[in-house]
LODRENGU-359134 format. One record per atom (N, C-alpha, C): y, z, x; atom name; residue in three letters. Coordinates in steps of 0.02 Angstrom, whole numbers. Atoms other than C-alpha are relative to their C-alpha. Layout:
<recs>
     yy     zz     xx site code
      Y      Z      X   CA  Ala
...
</recs>
This chain:
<recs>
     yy     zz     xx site code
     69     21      6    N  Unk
   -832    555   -378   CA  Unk
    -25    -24     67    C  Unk
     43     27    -72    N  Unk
   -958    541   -215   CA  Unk
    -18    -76      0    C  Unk
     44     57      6    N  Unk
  -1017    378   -184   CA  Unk
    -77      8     35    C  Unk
     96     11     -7    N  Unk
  -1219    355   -174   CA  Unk
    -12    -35     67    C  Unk
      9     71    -70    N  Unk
  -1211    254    -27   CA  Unk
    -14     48     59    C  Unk
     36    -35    -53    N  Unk
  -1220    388    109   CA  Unk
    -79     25      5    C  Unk
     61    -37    -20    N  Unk
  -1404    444     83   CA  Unk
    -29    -95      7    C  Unk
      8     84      3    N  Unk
  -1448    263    178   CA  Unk
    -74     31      3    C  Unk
     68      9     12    N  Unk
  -1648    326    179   CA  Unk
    -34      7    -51    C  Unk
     28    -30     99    N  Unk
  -1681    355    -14   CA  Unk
    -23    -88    -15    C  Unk
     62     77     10    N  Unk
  -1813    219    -57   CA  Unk
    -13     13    -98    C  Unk
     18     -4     84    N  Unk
  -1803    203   -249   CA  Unk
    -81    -19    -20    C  Unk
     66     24     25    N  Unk
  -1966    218   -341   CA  Unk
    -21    -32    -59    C  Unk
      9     22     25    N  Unk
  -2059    137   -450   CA  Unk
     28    -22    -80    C  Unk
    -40    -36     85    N  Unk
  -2014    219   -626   CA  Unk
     75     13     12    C  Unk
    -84    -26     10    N  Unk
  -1832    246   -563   CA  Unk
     14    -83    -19    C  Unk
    -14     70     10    N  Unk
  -1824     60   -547   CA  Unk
    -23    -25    -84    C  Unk
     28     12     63    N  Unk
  -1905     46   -704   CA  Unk
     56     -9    -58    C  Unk
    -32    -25     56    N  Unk
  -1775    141   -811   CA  Unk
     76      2     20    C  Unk
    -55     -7      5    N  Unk
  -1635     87   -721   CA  Unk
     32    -93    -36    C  Unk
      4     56     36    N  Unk
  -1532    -64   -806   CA  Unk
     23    -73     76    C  Unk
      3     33    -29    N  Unk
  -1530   -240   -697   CA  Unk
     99      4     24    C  Unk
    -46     15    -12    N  Unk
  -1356   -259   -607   CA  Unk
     16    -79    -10    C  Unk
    -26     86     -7    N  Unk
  -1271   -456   -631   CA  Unk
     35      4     24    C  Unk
    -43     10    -68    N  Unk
  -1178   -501   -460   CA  Unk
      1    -80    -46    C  Unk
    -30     72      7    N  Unk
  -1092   -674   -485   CA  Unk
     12    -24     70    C  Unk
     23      8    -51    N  Unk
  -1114   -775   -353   CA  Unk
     68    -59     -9    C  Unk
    -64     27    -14    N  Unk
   -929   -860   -292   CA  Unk
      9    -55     37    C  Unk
    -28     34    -66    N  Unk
   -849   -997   -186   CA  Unk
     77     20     -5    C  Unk
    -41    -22     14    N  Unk
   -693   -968   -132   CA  Unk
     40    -83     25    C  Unk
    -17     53    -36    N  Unk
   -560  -1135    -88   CA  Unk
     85     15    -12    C  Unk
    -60      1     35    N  Unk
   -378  -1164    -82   CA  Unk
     -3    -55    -29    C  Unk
    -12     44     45    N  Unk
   -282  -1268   -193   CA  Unk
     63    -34     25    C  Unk
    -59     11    -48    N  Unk
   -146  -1388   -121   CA  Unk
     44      3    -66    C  Unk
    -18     12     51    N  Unk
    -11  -1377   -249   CA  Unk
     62    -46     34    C  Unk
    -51     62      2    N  Unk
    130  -1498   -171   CA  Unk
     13      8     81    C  Unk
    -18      4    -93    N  Unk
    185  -1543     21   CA  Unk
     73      3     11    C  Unk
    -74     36    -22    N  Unk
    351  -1556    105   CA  Unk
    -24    -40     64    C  Unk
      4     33    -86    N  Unk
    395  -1667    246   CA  Unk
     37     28     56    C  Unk
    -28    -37    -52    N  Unk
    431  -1573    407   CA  Unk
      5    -21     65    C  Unk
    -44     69    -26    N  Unk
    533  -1675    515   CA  Unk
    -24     13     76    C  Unk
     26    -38    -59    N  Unk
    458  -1585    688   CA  Unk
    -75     14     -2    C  Unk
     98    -26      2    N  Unk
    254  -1585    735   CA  Unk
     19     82     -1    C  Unk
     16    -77    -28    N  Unk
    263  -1393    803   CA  Unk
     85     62    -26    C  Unk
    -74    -67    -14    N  Unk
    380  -1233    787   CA  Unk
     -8     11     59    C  Unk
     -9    -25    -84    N  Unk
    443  -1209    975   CA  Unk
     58     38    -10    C  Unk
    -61    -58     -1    N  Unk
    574  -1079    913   CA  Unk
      7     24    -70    C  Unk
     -8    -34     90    N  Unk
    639   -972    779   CA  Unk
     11    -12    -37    C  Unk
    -38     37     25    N  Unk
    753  -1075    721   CA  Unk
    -40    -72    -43    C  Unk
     46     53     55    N  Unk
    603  -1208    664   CA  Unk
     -2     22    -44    C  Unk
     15    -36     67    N  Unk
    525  -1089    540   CA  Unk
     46      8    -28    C  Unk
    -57    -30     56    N  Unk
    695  -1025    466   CA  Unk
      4    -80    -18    C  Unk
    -21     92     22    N  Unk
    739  -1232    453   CA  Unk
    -51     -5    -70    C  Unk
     63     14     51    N  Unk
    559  -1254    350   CA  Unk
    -14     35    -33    C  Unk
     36    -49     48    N  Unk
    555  -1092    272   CA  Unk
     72    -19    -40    C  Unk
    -88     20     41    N  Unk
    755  -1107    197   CA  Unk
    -31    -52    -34    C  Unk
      5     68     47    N  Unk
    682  -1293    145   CA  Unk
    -48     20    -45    C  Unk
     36    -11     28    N  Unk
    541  -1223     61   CA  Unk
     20     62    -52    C  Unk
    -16    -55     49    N  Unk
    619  -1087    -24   CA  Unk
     67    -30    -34    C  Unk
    -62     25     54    N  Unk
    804  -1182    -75   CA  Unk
     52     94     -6    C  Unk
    -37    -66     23    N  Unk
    925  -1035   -155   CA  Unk
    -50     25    -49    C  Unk
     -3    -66     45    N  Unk
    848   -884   -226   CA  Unk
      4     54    -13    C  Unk
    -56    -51     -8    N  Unk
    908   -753   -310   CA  Unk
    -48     93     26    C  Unk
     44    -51    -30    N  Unk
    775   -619   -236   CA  Unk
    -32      9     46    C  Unk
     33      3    -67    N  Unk
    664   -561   -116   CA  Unk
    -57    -57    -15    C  Unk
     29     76     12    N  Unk
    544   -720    -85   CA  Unk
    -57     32     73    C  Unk
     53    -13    -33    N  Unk
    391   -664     31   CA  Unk
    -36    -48     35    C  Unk
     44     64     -3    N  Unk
    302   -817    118   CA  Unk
    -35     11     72    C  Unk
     30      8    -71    N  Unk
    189   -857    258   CA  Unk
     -9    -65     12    C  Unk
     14     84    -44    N  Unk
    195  -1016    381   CA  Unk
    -82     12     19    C  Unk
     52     15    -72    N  Unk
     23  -1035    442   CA  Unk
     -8    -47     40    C  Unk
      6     65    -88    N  Unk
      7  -1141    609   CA  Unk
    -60     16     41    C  Unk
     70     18    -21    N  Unk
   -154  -1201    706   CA  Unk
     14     28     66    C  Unk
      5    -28    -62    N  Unk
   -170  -1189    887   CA  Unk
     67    -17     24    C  Unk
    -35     40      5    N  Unk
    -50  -1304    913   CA  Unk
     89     34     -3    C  Unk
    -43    -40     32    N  Unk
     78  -1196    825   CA  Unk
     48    -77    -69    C  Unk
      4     75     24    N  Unk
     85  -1366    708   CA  Unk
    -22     57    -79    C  Unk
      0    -38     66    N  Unk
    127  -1290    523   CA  Unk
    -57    -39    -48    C  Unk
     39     14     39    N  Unk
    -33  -1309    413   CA  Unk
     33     -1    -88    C  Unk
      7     -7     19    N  Unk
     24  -1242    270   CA  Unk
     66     70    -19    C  Unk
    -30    -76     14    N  Unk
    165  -1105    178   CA  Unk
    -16     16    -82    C  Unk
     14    -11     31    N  Unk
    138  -1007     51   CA  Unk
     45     60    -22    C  Unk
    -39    -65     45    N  Unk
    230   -872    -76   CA  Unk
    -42     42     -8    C  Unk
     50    -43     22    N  Unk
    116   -720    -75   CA  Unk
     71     45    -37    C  Unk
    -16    -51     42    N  Unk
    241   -625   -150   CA  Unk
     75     10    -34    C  Unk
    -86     -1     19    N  Unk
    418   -608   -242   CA  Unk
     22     75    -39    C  Unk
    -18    -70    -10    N  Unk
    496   -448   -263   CA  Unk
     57     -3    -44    C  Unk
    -56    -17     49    N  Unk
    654   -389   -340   CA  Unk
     67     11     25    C  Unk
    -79     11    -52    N  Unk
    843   -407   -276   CA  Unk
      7     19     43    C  Unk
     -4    -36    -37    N  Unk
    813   -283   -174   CA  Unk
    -68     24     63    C  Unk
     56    -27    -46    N  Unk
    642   -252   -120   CA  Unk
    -77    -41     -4    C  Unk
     50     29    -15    N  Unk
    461   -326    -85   CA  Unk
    -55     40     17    C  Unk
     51    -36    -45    N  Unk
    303   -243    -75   CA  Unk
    -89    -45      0    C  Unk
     68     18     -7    N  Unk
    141   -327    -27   CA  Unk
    -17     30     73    C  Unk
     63    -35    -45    N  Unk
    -17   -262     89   CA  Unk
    -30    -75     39    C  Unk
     34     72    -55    N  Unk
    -79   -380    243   CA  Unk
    -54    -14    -35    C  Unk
     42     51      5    N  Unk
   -225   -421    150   CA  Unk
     13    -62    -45    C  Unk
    -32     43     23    N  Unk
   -114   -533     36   CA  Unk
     27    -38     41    C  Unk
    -42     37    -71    N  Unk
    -15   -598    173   CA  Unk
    -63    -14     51    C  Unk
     58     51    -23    N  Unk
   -168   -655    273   CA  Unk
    -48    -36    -34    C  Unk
     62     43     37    N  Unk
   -285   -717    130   CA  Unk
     46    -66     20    C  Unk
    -11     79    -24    N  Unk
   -193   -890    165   CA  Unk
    -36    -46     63    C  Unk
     15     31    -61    N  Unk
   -212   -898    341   CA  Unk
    -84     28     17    C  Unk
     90     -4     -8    N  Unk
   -399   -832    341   CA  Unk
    -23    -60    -35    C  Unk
     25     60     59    N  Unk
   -431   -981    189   CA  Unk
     19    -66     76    C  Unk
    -25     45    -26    N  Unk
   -337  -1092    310   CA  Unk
     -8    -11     71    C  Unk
     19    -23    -77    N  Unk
   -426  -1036    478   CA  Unk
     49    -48     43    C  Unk
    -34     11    -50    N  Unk
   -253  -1033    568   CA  Unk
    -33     32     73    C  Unk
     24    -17    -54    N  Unk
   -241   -960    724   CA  Unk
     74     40     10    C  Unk
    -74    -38    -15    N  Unk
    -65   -871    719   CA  Unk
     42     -4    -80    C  Unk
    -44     -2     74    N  Unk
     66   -862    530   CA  Unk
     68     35     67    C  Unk
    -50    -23     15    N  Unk
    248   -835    530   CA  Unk
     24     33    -55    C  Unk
     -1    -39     49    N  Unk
    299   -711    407   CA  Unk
     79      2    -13    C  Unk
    -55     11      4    N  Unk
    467   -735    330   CA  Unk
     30     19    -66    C  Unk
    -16    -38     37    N  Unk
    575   -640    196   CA  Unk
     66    -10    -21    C  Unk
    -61      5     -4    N  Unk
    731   -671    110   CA  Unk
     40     76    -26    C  Unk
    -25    -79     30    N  Unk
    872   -517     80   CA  Unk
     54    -59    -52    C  Unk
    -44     -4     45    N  Unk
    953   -557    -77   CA  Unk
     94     -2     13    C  Unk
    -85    -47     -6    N  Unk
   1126   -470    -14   CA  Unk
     11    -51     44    C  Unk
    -31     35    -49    N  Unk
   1148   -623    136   CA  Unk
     18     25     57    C  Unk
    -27    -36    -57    N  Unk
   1146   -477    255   CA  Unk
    -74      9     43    C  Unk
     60    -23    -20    N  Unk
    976   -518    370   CA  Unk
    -43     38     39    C  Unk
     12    -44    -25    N  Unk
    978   -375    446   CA  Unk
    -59     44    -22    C  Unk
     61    -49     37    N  Unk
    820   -278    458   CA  Unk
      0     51    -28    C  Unk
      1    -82     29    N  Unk
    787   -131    372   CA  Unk
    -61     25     34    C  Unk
     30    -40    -34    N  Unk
    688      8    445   CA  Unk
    -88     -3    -46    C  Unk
     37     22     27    N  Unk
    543    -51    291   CA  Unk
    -18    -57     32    C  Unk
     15     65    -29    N  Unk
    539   -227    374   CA  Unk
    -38      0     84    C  Unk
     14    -24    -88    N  Unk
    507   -139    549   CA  Unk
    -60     18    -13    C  Unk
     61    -57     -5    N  Unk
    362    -32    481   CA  Unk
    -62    -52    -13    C  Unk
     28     60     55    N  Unk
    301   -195    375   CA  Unk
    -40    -48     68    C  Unk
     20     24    -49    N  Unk
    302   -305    525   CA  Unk
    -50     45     60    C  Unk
     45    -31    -66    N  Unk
    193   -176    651   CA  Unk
    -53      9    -49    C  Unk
     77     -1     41    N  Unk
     53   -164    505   CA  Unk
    -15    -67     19    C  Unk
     30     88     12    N  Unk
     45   -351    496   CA  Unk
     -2    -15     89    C  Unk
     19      9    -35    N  Unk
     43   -365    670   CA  Unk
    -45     38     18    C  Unk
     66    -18    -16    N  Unk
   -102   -237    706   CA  Unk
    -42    -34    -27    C  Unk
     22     35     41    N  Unk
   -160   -318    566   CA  Unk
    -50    -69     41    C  Unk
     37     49    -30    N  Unk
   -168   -462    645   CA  Unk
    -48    -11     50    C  Unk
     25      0    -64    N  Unk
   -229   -419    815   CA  Unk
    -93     21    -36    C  Unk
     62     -9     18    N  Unk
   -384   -358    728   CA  Unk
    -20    -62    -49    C  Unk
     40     46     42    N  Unk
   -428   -505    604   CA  Unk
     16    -68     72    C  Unk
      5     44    -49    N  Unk
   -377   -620    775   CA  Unk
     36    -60    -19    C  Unk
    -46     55      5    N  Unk
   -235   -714    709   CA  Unk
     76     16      2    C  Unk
    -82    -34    -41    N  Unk
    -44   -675    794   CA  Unk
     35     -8    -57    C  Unk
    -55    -22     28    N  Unk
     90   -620    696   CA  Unk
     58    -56     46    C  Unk
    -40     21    -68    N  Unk
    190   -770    797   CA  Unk
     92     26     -7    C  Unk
   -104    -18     -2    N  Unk
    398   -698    712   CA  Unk
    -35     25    -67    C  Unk
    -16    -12     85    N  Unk
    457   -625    547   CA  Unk
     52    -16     21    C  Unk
    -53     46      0    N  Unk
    594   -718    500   CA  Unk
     23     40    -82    C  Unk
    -34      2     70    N  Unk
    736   -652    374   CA  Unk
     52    -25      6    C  Unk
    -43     59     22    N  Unk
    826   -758    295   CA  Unk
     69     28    -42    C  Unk
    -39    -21     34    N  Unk
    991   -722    231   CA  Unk
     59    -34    -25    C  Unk
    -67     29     20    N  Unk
   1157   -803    177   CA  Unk
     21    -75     85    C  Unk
    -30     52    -33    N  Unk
   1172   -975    288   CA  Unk
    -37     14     79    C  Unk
      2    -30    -60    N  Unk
   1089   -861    451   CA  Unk
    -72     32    -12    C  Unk
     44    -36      4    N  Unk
    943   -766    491   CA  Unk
    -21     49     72    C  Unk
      6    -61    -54    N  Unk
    862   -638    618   CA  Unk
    -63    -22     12    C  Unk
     62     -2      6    N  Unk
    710   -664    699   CA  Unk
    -29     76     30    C  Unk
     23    -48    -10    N  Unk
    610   -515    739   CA  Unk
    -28     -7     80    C  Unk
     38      3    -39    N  Unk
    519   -571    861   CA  Unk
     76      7     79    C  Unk
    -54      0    -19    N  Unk
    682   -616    975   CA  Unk
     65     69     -2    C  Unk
    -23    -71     22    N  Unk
    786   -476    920   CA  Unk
    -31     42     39    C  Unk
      0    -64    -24    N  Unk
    662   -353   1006   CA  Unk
    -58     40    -37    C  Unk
     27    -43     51    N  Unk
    589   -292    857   CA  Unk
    -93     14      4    C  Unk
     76     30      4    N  Unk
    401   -373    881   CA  Unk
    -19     14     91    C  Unk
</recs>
């Protein structure tokens, strides 16, 4: 089905307007919602090894993939993490506009993006590679850095950024 939208000079007339029926738009706010804090024993992340510390504390043991984003200010001073997404022993699929609605709500200025593997083995997969270069174009166009992806795995983790990968 075409969409109507390309003919932008068509001036509806009188009687079309007449006999067509009124549209109802709802008119929104949008806000977050805090649902609980931790205490994070460091103002800033100055390495990889912060986020995995605060993301591990924020996530505990579980038994799947676990999806989250740090957002951090200018500062690099963690605002805020969040679970956009939980997946299945094995796998995870969410789209950057899930994974940035936080940090747009939360006008960061950079997110850490961080992932656990189930198996304790945090070795990337060639999905995590493709995952991370969306979310960083991603980012470069909505103007907020991709600063690591961080996976998390059995006691250890990988950062991306370090590694090479980013």
């Amino acid at each position: 089905m075409k969409n109507d939208y390309t003919n932008q000079t068509k001036q509806h007339t009188v009687e079309e307007l007449a006999l067509t029926a009124a549209k109802r738009v709802d008119v929104v706010k949008i806000q977050m919602v805090k649902d609980k804090s931790l205490l994070y024993k460091y103002r800033a992340i100055s390495c990889p090894n912060d986020g995995y510390q605060l993301m591990r504390q924020f996530l505990g043991d579980v038994d799947r993939e676990y999806l989250i984003v740090l957002c951090l200010n200018t500062k690099n001073e963690p605002t805020n993490i969040n679970c956009c997404h939980i997946g299945s022993i094995n796998s995870s699929i969410a789209h950057p506009r899930e994974i940035f609605k936080t940090a747009i709500l939360s006008n960061s200025a950079r997110i850490m993006v961080g992932h656990t593997h189930p198996s304790g083995n945090p070795e990337p997969s060639e999905a995590d590679l493709v995952m991370t270069a969306r979310l960083t174009e991603a980012g470069e166009i909505l103007g907020i850095d991709v600063l690591d992806h961080i996976i998390l795995g059995d006691d250890d983790f990988v950062s991306l950024k370090t590694g090479g990968y980013m």
